[in-house]
Structure formats: C-alpha cells, structure tokens
BAFI-3210 file (N, C-alpha, C; in Angstrom, 3 decimals, decimal comma, padded with zeros to 6 digits):
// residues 153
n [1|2|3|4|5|6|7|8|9|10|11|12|13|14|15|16|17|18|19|20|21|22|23|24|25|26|27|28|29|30|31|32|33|34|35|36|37|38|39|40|41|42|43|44|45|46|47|48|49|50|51|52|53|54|55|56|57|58|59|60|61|62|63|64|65|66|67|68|69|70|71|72|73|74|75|76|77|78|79|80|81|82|83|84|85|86|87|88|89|90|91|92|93|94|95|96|97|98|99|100|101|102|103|104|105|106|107|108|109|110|111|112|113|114|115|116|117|118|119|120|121|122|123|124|125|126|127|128|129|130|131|132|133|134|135|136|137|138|139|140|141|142|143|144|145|146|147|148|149|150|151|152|153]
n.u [000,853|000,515|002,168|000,794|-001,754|-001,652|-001,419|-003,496|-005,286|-004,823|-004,984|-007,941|-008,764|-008,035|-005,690|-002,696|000,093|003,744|005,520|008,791|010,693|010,579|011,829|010,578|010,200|011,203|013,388|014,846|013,350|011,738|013,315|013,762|010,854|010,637|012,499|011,348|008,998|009,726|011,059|008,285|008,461|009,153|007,885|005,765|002,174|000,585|-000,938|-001,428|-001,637|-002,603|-001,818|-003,768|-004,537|-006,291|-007,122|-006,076|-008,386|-009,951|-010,069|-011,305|-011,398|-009,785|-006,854|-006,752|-006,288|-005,703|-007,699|-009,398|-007,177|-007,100|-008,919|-009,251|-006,182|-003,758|-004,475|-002,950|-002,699|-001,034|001,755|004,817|006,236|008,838|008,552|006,475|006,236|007,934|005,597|003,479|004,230|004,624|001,302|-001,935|-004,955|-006,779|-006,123|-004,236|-001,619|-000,939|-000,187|-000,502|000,452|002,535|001,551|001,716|003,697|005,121|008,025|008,558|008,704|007,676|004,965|001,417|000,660|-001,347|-001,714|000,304|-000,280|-003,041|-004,812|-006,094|-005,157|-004,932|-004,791|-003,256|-000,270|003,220|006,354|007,949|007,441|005,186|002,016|000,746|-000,856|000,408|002,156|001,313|000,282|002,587|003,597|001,966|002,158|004,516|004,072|001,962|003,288|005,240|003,989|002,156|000,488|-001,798|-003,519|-005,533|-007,273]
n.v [-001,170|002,026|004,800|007,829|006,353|004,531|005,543|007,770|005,340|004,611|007,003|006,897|004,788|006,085|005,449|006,668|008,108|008,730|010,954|010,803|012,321|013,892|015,418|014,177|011,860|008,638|006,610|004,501|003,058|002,042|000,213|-001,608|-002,690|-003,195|-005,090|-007,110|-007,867|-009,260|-011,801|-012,992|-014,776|-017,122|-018,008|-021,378|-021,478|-022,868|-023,203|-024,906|-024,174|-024,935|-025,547|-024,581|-022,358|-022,489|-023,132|-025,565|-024,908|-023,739|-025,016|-024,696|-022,510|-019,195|-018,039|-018,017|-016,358|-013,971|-013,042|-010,878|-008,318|-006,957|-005,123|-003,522|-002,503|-004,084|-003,758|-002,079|000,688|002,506|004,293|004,177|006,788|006,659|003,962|004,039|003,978|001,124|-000,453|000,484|-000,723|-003,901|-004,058|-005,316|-003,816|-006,059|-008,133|-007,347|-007,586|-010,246|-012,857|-016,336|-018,675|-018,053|-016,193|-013,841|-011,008|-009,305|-008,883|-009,838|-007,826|-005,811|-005,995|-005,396|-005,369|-006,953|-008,590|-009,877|-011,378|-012,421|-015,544|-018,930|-020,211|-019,167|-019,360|-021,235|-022,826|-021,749|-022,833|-021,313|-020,841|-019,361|-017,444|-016,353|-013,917|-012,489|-011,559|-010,196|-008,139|-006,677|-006,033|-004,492|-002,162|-001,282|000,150|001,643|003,336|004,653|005,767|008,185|009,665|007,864|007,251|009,653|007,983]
n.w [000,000|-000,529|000,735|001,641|001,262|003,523|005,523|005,912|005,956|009,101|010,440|010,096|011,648|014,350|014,997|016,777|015,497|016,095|016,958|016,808|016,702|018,723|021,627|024,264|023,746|024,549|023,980|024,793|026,552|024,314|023,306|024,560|024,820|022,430|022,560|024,346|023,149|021,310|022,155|021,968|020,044|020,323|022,578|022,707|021,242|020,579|019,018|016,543|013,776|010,295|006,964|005,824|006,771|009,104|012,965|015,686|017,210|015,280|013,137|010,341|009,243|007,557|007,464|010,496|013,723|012,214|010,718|010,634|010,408|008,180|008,565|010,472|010,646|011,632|014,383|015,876|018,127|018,207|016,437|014,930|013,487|012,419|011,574|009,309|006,580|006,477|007,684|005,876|003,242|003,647|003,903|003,070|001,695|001,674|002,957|005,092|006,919|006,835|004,571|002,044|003,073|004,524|006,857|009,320|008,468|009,385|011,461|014,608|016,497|015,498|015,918|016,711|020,182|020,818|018,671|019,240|020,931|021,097|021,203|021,886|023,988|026,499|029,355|029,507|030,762|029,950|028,153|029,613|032,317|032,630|032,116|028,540|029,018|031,107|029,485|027,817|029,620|030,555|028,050|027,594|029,872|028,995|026,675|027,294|028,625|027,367|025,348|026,664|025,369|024,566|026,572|025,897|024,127]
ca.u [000,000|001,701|002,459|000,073|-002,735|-001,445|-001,686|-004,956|-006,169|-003,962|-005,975|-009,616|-008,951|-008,040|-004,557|-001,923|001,332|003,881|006,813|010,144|011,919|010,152|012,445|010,519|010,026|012,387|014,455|015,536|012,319|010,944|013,915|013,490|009,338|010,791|012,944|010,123|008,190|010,829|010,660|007,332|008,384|010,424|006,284|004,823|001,410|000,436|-002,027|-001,501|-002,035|-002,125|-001,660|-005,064|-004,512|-007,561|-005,600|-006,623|-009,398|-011,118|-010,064|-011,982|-011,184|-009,090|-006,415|-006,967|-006,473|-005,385|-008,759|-009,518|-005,899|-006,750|-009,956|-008,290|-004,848|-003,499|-004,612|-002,556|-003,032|000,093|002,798|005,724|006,099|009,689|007,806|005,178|006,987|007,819|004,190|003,179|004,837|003,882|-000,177|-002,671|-006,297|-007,704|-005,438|-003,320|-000,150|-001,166|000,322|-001,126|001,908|003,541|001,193|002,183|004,777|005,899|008,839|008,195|009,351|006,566|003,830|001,212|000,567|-002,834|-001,099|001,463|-000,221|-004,178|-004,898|-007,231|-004,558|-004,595|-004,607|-002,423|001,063|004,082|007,488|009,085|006,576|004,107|000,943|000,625|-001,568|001,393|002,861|000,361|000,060|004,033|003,535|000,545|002,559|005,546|003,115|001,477|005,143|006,256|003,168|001,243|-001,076|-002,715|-004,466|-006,169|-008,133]
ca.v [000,000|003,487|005,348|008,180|005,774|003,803|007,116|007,687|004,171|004,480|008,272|006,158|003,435|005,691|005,189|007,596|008,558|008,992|011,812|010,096|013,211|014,897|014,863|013,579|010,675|007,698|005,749|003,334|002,561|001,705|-000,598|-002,537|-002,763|-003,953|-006,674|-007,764|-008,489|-010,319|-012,714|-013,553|-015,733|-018,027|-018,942|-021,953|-020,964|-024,409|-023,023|-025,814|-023,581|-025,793|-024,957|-023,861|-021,569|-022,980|-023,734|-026,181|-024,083|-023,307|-025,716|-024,606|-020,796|-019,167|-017,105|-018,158|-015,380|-012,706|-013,114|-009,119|-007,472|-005,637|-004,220|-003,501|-001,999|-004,770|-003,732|-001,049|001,472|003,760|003,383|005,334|007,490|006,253|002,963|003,992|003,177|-000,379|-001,244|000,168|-001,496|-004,577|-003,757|-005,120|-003,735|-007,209|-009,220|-007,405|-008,071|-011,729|-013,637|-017,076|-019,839|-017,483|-015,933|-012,808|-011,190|-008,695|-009,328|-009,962|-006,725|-004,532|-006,296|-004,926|-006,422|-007,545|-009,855|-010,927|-012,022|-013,408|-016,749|-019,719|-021,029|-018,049|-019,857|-022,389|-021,754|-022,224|-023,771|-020,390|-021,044|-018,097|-017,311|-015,133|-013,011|-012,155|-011,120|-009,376|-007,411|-006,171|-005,264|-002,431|-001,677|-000,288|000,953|003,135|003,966|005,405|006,714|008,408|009,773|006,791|007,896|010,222|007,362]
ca.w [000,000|-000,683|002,803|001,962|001,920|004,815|006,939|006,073|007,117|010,729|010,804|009,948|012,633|015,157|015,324|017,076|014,906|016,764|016,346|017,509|016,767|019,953|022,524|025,423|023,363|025,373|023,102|025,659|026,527|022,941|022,802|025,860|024,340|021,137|022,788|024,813|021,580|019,775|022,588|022,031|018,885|021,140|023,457|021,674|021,792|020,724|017,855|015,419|012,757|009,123|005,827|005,106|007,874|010,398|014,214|015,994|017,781|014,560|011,741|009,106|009,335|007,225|008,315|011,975|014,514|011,615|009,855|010,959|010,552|007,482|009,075|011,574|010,681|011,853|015,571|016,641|019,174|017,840|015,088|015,180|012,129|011,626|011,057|008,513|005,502|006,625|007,375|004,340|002,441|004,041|004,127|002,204|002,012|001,705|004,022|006,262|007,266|006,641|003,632|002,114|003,354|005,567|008,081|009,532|007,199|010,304|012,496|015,759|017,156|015,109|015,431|017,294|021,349|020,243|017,629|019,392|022,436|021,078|021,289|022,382|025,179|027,749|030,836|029,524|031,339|028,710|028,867|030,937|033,774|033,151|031,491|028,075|029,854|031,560|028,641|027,220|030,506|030,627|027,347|027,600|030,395|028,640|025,396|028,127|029,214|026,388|024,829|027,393|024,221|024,007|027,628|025,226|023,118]
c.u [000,900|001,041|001,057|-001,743|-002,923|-002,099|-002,901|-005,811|-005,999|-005,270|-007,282|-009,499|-008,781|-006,571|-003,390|-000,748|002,012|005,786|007,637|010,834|011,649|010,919|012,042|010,031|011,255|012,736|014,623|015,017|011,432|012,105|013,745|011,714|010,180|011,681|012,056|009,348|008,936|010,632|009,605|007,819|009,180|008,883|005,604|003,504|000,184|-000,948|-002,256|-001,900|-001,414|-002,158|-002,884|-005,226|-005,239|-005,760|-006,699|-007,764|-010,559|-010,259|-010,276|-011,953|-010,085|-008,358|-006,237|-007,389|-006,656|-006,923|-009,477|-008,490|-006,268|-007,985|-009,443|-006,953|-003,973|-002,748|-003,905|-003,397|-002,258|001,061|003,828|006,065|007,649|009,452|006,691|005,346|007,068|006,785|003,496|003,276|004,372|002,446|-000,866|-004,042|-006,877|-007,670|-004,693|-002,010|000,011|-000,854|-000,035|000,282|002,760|002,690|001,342|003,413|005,635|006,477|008,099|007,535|008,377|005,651|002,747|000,725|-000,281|-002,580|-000,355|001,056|-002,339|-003,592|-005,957|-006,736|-004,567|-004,065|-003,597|-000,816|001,992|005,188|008,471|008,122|005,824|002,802|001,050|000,182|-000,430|002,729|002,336|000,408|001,379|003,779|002,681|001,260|003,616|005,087|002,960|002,580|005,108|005,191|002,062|-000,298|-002,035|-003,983|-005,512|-007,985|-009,396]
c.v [001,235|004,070|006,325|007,448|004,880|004,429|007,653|006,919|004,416|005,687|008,015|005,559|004,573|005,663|005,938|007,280|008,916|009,930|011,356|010,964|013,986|014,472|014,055|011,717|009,719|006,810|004,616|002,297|001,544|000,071|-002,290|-003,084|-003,815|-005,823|-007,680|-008,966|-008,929|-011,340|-013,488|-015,016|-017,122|-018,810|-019,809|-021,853|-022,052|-024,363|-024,386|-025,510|-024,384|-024,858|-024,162|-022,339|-021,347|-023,231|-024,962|-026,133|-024,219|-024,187|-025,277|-023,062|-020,859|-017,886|-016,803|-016,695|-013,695|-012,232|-011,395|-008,027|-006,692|-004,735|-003,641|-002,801|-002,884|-004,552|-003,215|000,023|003,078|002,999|004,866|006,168|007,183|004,776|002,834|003,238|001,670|-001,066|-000,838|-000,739|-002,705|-004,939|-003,764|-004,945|-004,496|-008,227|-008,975|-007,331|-009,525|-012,293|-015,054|-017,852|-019,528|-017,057|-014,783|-012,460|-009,741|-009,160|-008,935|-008,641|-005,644|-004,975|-005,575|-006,116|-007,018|-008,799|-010,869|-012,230|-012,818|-014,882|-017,478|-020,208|-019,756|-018,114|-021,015|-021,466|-022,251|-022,866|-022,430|-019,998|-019,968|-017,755|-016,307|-014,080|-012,461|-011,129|-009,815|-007,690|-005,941|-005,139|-004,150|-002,028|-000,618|000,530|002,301|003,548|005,061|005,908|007,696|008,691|009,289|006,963|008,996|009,366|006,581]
c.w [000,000|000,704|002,971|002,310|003,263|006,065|007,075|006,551|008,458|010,938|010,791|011,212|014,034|015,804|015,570|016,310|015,851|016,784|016,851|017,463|017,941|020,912|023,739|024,502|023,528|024,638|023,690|025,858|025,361|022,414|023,369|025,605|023,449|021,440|023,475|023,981|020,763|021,048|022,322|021,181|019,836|021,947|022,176|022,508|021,461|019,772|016,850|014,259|011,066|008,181|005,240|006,308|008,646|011,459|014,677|016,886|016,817|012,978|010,476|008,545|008,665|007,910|009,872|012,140|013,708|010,509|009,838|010,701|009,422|007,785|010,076|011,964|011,482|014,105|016,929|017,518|018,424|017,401|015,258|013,736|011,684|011,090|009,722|007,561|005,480|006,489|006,125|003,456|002,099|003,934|003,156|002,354|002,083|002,756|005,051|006,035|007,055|004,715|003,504|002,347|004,053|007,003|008,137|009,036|008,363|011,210|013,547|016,975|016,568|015,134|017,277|019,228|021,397|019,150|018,097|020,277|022,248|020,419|021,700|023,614|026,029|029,134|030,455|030,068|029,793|029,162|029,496|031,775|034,032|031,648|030,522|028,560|030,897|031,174|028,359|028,749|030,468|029,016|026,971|028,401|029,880|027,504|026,392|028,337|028,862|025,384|025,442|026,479|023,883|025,334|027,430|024,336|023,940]
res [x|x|x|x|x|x|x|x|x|x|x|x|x|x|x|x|x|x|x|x|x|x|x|x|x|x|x|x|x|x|x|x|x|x|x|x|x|x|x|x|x|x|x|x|x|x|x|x|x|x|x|x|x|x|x|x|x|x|x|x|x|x|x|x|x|x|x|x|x|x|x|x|x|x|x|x|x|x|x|x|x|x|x|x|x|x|x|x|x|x|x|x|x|x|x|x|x|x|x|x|x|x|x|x|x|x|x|x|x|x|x|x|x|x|x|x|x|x|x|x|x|x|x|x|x|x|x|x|x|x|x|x|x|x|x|x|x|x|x|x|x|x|x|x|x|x|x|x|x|x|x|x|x]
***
C-alpha cells in the first residue's frame, strides 16, 4: 500500500502517529518494548495452525487469529512514524499483514501487542513457567510507558 494511503487508514482506525523526533520521546524505553516483543516468537502458543490456515481451535477458518488485521490496521493502538513506511509497504487492504503460506509477514518486534499475544490457550502456562496473559500485561505496560497519548483514546 503506498504510505500516503497507509496514513490515512492508521488516521480512519483511530490510530496515534507517533513523532520520535520529539524529545521527550524515550528511546531506551521503545527498545526494551521492542525486545520484549521479539521474545514472544520463542512462546509456543500451541495453535496448530495448518496450511489452510484454520488452528486447531477453529479448523476450518481461514487465516486463523489474523482473519480481521486488514480491518483492523493490523490492531494497533500507535505506530511510530519512523515505522510507517515499513508497514506500508507490508499492508494489504484485503489481508493485512497476513500472507497465504507465511502468516504474519511482520517481524516480531513490530507487530502490534494484540497480535502478538491473542490466542485460544490463555490460561495455559508455557514452557518459561508463566501465562501469556502475563505477557500481554508487561507489554501495555511499557506501550502506556512510552506513549502516554494513548491515555487520550
């Protein structure tokens, strides 16, 4: 999708831009977020997601969990405007961020905490002895951190 239409969807949905060149905007912070969310890929989340892209929740579904991402903007809150470009790029009006044989076609580390962290197992614990929901939690935590703006929406 070209950026200016990207920016227009993010501005439909809802979705805060977010100036990185403003100084009170914390660098450190956004990094320590981003490593967070590259972890995720490491929790098996025990989907069983096949080739037709049903999980083992919903079989017959396509696209499993991502079946909404391009309605959706693929379920951000706030995107950082040195990011736009990338997800552009990425973003298709029909499908998302979702690709047929791949899945989610965004690294780990940009995807939004709503992506990273739905599922059908919630209460299931994992193999580093703690509940997504756990995850999920830490991570709004440092979103709110480092965007207070979003206390706006």
């Amino acid at each position: 999708m070209k950026k200016e239409l990207f920016i227009k969807r993010l501005r439909r949905e809802g979705i805060a831009i977010i100036d990185t060149s403003n100084s009170a905007f914390d660098k450190c912070i956004l990094d320590d977020f981003r490593k967070l969310k590259g972890f995720i890929q490491f929790v098996d989340f025990d989907c069983q997601i096949s080739k037709k892209g049903g999980c083992k929740e919903h079989p017959e579904t396509l696209k499993c969990c991502c079946f909404s991402c391009s309605d959706n903007a693929g379920f951000f809150r706030v995107v950082l405007d040195t990011d736009i470009t990338s997800y552009a790029r990425k973003f298709s009006r029909t499908t998302g961020f979702w690709k047929e044989g791949k899945g989610c076609i965004l690294p780990h580390n940009m995807r939004s905490t709503t992506c990273l962290t739905h599922h059908c197992n919630y209460e299931r614990k994992d193999d580093f002895g703690f509940g997504i929901t756990q995850i999920r939690t830490k991570l709004q935590h440092f979103r709110d951190k480092m965007f207070p703006v979003l206390n706006q929406f």
